[in-house]
C-alpha positions in Angstrom: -136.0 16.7 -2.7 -132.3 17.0 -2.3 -130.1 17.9 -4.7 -126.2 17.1 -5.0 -123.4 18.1 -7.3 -121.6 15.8 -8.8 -117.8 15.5 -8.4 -117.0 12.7 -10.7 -117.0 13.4 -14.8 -119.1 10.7 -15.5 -122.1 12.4 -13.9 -124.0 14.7 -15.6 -124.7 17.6 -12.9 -127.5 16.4 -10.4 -128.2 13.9 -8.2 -131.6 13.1 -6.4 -133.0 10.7 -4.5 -136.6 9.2 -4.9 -139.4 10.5 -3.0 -142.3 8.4 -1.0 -144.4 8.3 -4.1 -141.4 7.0 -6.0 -139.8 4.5 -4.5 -143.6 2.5 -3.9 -143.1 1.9 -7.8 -144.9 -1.4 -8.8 -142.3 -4.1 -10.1 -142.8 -4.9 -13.9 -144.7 -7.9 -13.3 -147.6 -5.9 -11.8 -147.3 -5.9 -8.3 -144.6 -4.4 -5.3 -141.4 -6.7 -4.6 -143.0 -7.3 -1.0 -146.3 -8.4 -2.7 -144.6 -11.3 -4.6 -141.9 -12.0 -1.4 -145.0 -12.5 0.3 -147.2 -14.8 -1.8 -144.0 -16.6 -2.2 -143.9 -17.3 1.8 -147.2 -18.4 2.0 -146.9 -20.6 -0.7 -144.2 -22.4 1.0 -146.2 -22.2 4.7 -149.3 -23.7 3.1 -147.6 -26.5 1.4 -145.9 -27.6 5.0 -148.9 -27.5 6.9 -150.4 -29.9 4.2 -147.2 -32.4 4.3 -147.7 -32.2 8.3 -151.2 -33.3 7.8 -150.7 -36.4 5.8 -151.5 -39.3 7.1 -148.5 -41.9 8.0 -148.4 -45.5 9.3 -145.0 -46.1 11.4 -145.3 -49.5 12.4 -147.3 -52.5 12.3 -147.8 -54.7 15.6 -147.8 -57.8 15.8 -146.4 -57.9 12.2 -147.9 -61.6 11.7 -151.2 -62.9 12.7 -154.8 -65.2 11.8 -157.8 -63.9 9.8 -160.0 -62.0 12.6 -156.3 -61.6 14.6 -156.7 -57.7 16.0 -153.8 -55.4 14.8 -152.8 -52.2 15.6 -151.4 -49.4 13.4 -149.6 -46.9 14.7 -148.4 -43.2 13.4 -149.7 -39.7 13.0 -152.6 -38.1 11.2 -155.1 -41.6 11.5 -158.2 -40.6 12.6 -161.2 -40.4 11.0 -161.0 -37.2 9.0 -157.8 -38.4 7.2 -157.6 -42.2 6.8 -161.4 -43.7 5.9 -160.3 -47.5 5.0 -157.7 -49.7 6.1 -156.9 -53.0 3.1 -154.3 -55.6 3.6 -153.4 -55.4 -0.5 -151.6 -58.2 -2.8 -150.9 -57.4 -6.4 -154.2 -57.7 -7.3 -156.7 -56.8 -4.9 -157.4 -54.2 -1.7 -159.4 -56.6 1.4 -161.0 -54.2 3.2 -160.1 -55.1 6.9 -163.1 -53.9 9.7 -161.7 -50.8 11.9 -161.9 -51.6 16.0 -160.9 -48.5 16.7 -159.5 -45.4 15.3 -157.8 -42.2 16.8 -155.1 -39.8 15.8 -152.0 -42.0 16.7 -153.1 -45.3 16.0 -156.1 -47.8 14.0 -157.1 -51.2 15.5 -158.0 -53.1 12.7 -159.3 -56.9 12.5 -157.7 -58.8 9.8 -159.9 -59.9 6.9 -160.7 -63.1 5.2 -157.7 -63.7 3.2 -155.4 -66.4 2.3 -152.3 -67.0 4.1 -149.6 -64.9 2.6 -147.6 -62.0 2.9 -150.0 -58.4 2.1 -148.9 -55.0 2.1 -150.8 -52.3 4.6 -152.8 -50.1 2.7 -154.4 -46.7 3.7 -157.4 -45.0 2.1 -157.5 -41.0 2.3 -160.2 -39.6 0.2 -160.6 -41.7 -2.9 -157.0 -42.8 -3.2 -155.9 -46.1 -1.8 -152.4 -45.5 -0.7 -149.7 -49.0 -0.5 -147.7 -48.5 2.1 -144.2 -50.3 2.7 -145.6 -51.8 5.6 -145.8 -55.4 5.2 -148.5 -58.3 7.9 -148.4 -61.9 7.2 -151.3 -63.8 7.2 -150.7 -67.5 8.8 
């Protein structure tokens, strides 16, 4: 332990700086500073390898087509283990369209028996139907 005179009136005779044992003191809350600094930064990892993992639709081609007409979805995240249903959606109902094909980057989809209109693309990851902004008319 060193020891130091102090110099200056406001101190009151010794100085002395922490040991090993000492300066491993746990912060109030319970655990070290580097404990919570480090749940903190794998909070924040963890949450962007979910976002990267989320399934998104890019573009819609053609963007126009007849019932049984085969369109393509393209994007990242679409294969099987993210997106389980494709829909063409109005304001009232989800029409399940059949999947072609399916693959990380893009779904070929057949458009269902619906009535000539304009539908949203929707996705289905888990049990959540998501509406995208993606829009296919239906001639």
């Amino acid at each position: 332990m060193a020891n130091v005179r102090g110099t200056h009136s406001g101190l009151s005779g010794r100085l002395r700086t922490p040991n090993r044992r000492e300066s491993r003191r746990r912060h109030p809350t319970g655990g070290t500073p580097g404990t919570w600094l480090f749940l903190a930064a794998m909070i924040f990892l963890a949450r962007l390898a979910l976002a990267q993992g989320k399934p998104q639709v890019t573009t819609v081609d053609p963007v126009s087509g007849k019932v049984n007409d085969s369109v393509t979805l393209t994007g990242e995240n679409l294969g099987k283990e993210s997106v389980s249903a494709v829909f063409l959606s109005d304001d009232n109902t989800d029409y399940k369209a059949t999947v072609m094909e399916q693959a990380g980057g893009k779904i070929v989809m057949k458009v269902p028996q619906v009535k000539p209109g304009d539908y949203h693309v929707s996705i289905q990851v888990g049990d959540k139907i998501f509406i995208l902004p993606l829009r296919f008319k239906v001639e």
